[in-house]
C-alpha positions as CSV (number, residue, x, y, z in Angstrom):
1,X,0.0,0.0,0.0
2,X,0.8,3.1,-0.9
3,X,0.7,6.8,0.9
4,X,-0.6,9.8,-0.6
5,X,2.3,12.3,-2.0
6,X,-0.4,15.1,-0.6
7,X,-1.4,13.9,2.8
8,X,0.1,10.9,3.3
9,X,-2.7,8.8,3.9
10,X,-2.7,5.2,2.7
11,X,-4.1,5.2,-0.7
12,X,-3.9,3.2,-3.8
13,X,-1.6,4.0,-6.5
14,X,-1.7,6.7,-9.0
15,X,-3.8,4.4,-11.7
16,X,-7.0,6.0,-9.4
17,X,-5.9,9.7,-9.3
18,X,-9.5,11.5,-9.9
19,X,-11.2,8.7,-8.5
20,X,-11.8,6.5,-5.6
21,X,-11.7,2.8,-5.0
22,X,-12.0,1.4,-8.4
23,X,-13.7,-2.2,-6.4
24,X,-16.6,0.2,-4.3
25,X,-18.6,0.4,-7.5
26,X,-20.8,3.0,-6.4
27,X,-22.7,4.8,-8.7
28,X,-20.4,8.1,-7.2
29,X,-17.5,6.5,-8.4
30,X,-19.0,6.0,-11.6
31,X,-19.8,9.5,-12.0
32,X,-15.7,10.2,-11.2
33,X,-14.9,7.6,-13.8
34,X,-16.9,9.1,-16.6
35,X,-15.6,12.6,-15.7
36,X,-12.4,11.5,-15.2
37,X,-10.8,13.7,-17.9
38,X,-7.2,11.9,-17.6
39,X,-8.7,8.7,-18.6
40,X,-6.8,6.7,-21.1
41,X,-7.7,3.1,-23.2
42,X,-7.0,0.2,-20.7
43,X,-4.0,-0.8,-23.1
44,X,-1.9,2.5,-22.0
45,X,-2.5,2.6,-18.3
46,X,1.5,3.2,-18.2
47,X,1.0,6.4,-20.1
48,X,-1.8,7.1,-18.3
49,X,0.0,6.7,-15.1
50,X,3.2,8.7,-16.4
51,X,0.3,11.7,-17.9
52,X,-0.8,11.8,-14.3
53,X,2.3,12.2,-12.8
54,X,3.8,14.9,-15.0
55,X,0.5,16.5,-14.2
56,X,1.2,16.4,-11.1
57,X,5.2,17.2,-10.9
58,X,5.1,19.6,-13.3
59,X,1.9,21.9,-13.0
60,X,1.0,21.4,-9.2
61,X,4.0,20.8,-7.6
62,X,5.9,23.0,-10.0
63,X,9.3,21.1,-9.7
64,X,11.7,22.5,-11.6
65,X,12.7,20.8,-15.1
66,X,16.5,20.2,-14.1
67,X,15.8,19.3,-10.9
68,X,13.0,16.4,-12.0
69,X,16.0,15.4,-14.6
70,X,18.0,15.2,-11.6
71,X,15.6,12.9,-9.6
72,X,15.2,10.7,-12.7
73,X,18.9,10.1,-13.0
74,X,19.3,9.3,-9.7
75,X,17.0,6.1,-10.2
76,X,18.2,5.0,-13.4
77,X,16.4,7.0,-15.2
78,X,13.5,5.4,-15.0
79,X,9.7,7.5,-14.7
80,X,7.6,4.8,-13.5
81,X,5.1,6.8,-10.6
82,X,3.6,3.4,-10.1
83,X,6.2,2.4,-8.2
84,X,6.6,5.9,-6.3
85,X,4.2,8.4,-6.4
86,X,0.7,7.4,-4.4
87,X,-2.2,10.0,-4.2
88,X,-5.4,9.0,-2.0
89,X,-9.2,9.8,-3.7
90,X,-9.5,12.9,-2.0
91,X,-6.2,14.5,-2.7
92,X,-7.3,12.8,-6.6
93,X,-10.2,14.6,-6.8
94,X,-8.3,17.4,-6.4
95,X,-6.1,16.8,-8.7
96,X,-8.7,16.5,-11.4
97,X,-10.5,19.7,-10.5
98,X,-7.2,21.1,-10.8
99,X,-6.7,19.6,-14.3
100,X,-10.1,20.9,-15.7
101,X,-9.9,24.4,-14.1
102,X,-6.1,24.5,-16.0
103,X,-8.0,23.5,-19.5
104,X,-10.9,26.5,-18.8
105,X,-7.7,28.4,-17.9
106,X,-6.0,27.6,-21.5
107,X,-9.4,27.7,-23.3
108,X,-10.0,31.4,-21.5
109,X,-6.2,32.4,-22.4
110,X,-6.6,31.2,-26.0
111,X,-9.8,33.2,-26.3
112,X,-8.4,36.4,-24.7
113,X,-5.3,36.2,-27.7
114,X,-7.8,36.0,-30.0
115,X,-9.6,39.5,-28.8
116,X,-6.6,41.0,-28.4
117,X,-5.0,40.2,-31.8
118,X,-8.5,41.0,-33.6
119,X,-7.8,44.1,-31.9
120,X,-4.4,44.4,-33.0
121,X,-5.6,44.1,-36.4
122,X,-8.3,46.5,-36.2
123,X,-5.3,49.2,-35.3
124,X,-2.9,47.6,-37.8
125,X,-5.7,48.2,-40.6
126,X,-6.6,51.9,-39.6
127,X,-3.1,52.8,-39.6
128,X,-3.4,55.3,-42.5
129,X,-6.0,56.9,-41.1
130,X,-5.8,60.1,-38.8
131,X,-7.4,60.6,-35.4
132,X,-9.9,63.6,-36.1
133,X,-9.4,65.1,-32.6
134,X,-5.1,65.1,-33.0
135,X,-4.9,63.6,-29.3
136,X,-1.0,63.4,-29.7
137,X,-0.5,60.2,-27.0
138,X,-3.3,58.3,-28.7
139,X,-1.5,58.7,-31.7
140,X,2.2,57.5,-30.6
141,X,0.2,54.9,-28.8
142,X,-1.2,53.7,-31.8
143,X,2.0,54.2,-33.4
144,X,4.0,51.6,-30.7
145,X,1.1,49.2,-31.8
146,X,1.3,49.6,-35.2
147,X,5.0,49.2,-35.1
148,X,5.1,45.9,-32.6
149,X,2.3,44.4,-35.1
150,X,4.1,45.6,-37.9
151,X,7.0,43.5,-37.0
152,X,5.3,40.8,-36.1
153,X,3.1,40.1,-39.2
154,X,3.1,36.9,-39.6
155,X,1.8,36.3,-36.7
156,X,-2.0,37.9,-37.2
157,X,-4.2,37.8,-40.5
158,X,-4.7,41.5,-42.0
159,X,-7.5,42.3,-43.7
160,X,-7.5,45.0,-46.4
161,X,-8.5,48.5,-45.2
């Protein structure tokens, strides 16, 4: 048996992260398996395992890349969390609501770029026209834009003024 990386309780091993005990067969847990947004074909439940772990390693605990390298190395180099890295169902539940509120995070950030380069493009393609009132900041503002977006090109999709 195996104790939680979190809490330390006993737990089982990371293969349940997200979920309880897969042998309760409550309808809860059934609910945790079909939301269980790390869930993988039952021929890659190594990946699955390894998936979870870098999860965890890398975007809870935020352990540095060299320093994860390091650990590695001292164990042969081999990433098997089955053998090392337990987390009880609380703690997993946790973890998953972790790893869906990171993918509204990256759909949210995604979405912002986009506003903000459709807005980029709207100065970009108004560049050769004057402001009518001559506000002299506005106008270097939109100059800094136009310049930054300038030399970034092929980065946003211009549309003919």
């Amino acid at each position: 048996m195996k104790t939680c990386l979190f809490c330390t309780e006993s737990c089982s091993p990371i293969s349940n992260v997200g979920g309880g005990d897969p042998s309760d067969g409550d309808e809860e847990h059934q609910q945790r398996e079909e939301t269980n947004l790390l869930e993988f074909e039952e021929d890659s439940i190594a990946l699955q395992e390894q998936l979870r772990a870098f999860l965890i390693i890398s975007k809870i605990l935020k352990i540095p890349k060299a320093k994860f390298c390091q650990l590695l190395q001292q164990n042969g180099g081999n990433f098997q969390p089955e053998t090392w890295l337990g987390v009880c169902s609380s703690c997993g539940e946790s973890v998953s609501q972790f790893y869906k509120t990171l993918q509204q995070v990256s759909k949210l950030e995604r979405k912002l770029a986009a506003i903000e380069a459709e807005l980029l493009v709207k100065i970009h393609n108004s560049n050769e026209q004057r402001l009518p009132c001559g506000n002299a900041v506005q106008e270097q503002i939109r100059n800094v834009v136009i310049t930054t977006v300038n030399s970034n090109e092929s980065t946003f999709h211009f549309k003919p003024s």
